[in-house]
N, C-alpha and C positions, 0 to 999 in steps of 0.2 A: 802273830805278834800281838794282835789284841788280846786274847787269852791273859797275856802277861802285865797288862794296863791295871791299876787298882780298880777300876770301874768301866768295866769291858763291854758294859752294857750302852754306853752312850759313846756316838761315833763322834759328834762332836757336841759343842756348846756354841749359844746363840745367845744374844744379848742387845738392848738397847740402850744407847744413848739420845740425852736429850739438850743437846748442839744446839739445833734449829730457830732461828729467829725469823722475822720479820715484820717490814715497815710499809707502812701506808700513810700517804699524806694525799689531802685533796682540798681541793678549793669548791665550794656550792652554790651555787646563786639559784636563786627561783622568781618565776615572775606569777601574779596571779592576779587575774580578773572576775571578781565576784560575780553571779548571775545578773544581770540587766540589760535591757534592752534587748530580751529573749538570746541572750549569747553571754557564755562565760570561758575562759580561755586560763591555762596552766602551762606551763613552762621551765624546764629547770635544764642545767646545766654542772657538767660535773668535768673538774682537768683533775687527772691524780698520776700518781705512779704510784707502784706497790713492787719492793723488794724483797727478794728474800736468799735464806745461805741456809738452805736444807740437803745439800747435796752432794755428798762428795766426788770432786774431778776424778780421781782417784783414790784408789781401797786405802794406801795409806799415806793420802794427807791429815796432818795435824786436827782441823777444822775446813767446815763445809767451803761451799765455794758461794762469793756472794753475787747474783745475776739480779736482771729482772722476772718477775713471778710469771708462771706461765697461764695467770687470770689476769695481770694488767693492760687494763683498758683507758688509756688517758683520758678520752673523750667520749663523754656519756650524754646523749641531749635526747629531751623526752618534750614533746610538743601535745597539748591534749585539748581537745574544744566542744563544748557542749552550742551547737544552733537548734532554736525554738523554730522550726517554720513559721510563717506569722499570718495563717492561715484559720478560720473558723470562728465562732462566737468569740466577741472580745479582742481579736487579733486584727492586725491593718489591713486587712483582707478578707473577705469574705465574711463578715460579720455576720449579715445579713441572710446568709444561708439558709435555707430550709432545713427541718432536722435531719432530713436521712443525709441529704448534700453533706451537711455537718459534720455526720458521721465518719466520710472519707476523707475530706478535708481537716479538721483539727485533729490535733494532736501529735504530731511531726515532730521529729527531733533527731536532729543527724549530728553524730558523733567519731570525727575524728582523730587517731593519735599515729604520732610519726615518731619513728624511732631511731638514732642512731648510735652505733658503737665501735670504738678501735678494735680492730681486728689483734687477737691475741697473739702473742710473741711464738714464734714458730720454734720448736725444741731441734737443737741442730746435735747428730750424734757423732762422735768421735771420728771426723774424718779430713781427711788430706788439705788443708786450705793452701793455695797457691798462688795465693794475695793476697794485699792488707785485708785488715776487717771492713773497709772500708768499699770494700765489692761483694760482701754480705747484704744486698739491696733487691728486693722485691723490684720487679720492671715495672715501668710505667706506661699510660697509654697506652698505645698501640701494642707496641713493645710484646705486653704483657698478655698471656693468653694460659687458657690450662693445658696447655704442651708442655709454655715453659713458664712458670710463674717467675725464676727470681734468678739471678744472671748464675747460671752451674758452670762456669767456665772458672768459677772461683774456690773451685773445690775439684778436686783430682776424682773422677767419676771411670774409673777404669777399676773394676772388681777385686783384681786379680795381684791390681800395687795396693791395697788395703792394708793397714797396718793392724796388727796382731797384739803384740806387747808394747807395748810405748806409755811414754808416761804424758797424758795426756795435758796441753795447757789451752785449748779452746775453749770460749766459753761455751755454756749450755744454750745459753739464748742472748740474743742482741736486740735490743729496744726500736731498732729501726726496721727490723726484719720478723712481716709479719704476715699473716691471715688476712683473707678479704674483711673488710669491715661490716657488719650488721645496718641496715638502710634501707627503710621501708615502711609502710604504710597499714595501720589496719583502720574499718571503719565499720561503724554500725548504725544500723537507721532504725529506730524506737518511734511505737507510734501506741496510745493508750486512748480506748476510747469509753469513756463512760455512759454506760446504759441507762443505766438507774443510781442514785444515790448509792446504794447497796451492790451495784455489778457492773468489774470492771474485765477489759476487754484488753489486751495486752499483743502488742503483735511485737516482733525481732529479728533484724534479720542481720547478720555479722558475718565479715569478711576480715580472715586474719592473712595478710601480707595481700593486701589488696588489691597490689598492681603485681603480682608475683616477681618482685624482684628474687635476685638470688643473692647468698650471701655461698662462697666456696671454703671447702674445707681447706686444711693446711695441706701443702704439694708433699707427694713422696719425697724425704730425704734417703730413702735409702737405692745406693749406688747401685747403677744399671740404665736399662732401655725406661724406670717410668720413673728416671732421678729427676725433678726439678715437676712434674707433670701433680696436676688437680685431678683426681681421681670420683670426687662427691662432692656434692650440695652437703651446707652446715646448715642451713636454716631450711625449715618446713615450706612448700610449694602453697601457693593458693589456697585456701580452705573455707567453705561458707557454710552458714547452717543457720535455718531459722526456728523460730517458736513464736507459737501461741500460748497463753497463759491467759486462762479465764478466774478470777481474784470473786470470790461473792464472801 
């Protein structure tokens, strides 16, 4: 029968449209402490949500469906501190050092930043809800573990009653229901020591997630034995690494 098509050569036609919106709105504050008193300090704050309707629920609705975005993060807080140690020539301590003492002693500088982020809105796929949306809730405390991250008694988790054709009215994503949140520590300890006018001496040593917190990734939505379960870590483990840097 395609033979008999005017254009037999193409099975089908594909095409875009350009629907897609979305909103972002935030609130910013920043606090900031100039260097003095061999200590300087940074700090900011971010509340936002970010919407969006890229997506259609189904192949033919009119226009997209409008959720929350699956990058909104309401709570953004960045915490950052530069300390002088107050040790060596000129410092409240140790002034009086001998040069080589000197040497090890000044020049210290430990640098702090803490990080944290709302955990991203978990993508839920087209399946069986058995409750209001209002049992769409990640567990709390105790409660909550990577077995079972978020109550699945609220969704029909049996394979086999999966629905096939239906027209789908769940949303994509719900603002309350989410991913572990981002929360943790890096820090680095700089220490510059001058030789000569002309030769400098550079030491580094950095620690990214410091105290190796973990952040999890978003649990299996798909129905079975590992529905509701955290499978992986989303943020990087532990990691240090130093340098030398000699500056002439």
């Amino acid at each position: 029968m395609d033979l008999l098509l005017p254009y037999p050569q193409y099975s089908s036609i594909g095409y875009y449209t350009y629907q897609g919106r979305s909103w972002y709105n935030s609130f910013e504050a920043s606090l900031t402490k100039r260097f003095s008193n061999d200590f300087s300090l940074n700090a900011s704050y971010t509340f936002s949500k970010f919407l969006e309707d890229t997506t259609l629920l189904n192949a033919g609705d009119p226009e997209p469906s409008k959720v929350i975005s699956d990058v909104d993060s309401p709570h953004h807080i960045t915490i950052s501190g530069i300390f002088e140690l107050p040790f060596g020539k000129g410092q409240k301590f140790g002034t009086h050092l001998p040069r080589a003492l000197d040497y090890i002693a000044s020049g210290w500088q430990f640098s702090p930043v803490y990080r944290f982020q709302s955990g991203f809105p978990i993508y839920v796929p087209d399946l069986i809800l058995t409750g209001g949306n209002e049992k769409i809730v990640p567990l709390s405390g105790s409660a909550r573990s990577h077995y079972q991250w978020f109550n699945t008694s609220a969704f029909n988790n049996i394979p086999a009653q999966q629905l096939a054709d239906n027209l789908r009215t769940l949303s994509l994503r719900f603002g309350n229901f989410r991913q572990d949140a981002y929360n943790y520590w890096d820090a680095s300890i700089l220490k510059e020591t001058h030789i000569h006018e002309n030769y400098l001496v550079q030491f580094r040593f950095e620690a990214i997630n410091a105290l190796n917190g973990v952040a999890m990734s978003a649990p299996s939505m798909t129905v079975g034995t590992t529905f509701g379960q955290v499978t992986a870590q989303n943020n990087v483990p532990r990691q240090m690494q130093f340098t030398l840097r000699f500056v002439f």
